[in-house]
N, C-alpha and C positions, 0 to 999 in steps of 0.2 A: 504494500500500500504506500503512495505517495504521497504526500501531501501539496496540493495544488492549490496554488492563491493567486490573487492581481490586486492592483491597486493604480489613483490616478493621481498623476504628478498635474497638476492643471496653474497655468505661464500665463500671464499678463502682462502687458506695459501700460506705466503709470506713470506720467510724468517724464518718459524718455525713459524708464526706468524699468527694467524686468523684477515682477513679484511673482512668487509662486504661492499656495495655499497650502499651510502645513495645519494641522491639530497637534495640542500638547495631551499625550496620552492620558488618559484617567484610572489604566490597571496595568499590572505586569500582562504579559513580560514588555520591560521598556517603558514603564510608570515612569512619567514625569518628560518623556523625552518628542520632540518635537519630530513627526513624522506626517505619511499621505493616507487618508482615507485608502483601505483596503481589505483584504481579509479572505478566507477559504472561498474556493470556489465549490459551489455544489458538482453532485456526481453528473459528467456529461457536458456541464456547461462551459463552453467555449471564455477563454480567458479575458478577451475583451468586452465580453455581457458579464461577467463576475466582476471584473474593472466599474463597471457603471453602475451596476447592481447597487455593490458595496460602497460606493460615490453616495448614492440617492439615500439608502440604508444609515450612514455615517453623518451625512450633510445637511440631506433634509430637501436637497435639489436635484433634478434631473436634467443632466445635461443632453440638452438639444444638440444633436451633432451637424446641423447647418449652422450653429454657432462656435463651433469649434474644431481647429486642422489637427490633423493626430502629427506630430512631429518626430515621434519616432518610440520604440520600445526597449525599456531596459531589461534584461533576463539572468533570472539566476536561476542556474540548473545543477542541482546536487541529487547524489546519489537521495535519495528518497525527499524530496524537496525540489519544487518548482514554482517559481513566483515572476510575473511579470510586471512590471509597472507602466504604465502606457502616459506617455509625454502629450499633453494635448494646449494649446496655445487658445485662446479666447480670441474669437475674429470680433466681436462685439463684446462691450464688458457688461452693456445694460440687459442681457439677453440671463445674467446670472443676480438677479434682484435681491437676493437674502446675503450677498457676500459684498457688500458696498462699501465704499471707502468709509461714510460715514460707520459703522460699525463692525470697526476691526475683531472685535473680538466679542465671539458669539457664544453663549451656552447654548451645547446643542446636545444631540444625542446621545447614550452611554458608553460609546468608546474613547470622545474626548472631552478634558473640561472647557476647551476654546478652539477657535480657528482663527488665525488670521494669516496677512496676505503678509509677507513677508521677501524683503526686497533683499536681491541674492547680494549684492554688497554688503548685508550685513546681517544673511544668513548664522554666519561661525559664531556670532556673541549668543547662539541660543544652544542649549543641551540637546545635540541630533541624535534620531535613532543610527544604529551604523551605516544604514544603506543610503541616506539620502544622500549627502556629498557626492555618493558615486553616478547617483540618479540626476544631481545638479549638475555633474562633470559631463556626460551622457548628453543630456539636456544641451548644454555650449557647446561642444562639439558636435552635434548634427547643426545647429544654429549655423555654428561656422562655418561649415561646409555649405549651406544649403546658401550662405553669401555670397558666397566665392561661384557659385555656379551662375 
């Protein structure tokens, strides 16, 4: 048995400025630590409906995907362990009305005490779960390249 998860790294600009949407955890494992909505994928279901599933489940919103470009996938593949995370950019920001500038930071559902939008220059000053850096890393290098093209 494997266990199978996704989750959604979701990218804004604000101001000239790239913010992503992280949650500060509310239970182990990784209590206290800032990370993306995500979570188990049911039996069968395809990893980018478990990505949005667990988005909607976690957030409280459904992303419309006319309002948002997938940017690309990050993957961790371990022997009994598979998690995707799916990069997706906001093409409109008024298209996601419950994550507004005015209200950074939101009580929302039981897997985080907050959410907010979090601008990657000053990502490092919060307590990250391990994977995000590498999801942020991920994140600017498909960016870069897709400049350059």
């Amino acid at each position: 048995m494997c266990y199978r998860g996704a989750g959604v790294a979701l990218f804004r600009e604000n101001n000239g400025k790239t913010e992503v949407l992280l949650g500060c955890r509310l239970h182990n494992p990784w209590k206290g630590t800032w990370s993306f909505p995500g979570g188990k994928a049911e039996r069968h279901e395809a990893l980018l409906a478990a990505a949005m599933r667990e988005f909607y489940e976690e957030v409280g919103t459904k992303l419309d995907l006319r309002y948002v470009v997938m940017a690309g996938t990050y993957r961790i593949r371990m022997p009994f362990f598979m998690w995707d995370t799916i990069l997706l950019d906001i093409k409109q920001s008024s298209c996601i009305k419950i994550l507004s500038n005015k209200n950074q930071r939101l009580k929302i559902y039981s897997e985080f005490s907050m959410l907010k939008w979090v601008n990657l220059e000053q990502i490092k000053q919060l307590p990250l779960h391990c994977w995000v850096m590498s999801v942020i890393e991920e994140y600017k290098r498909v960016k870069s390249k897709l400049s350059r093209v």
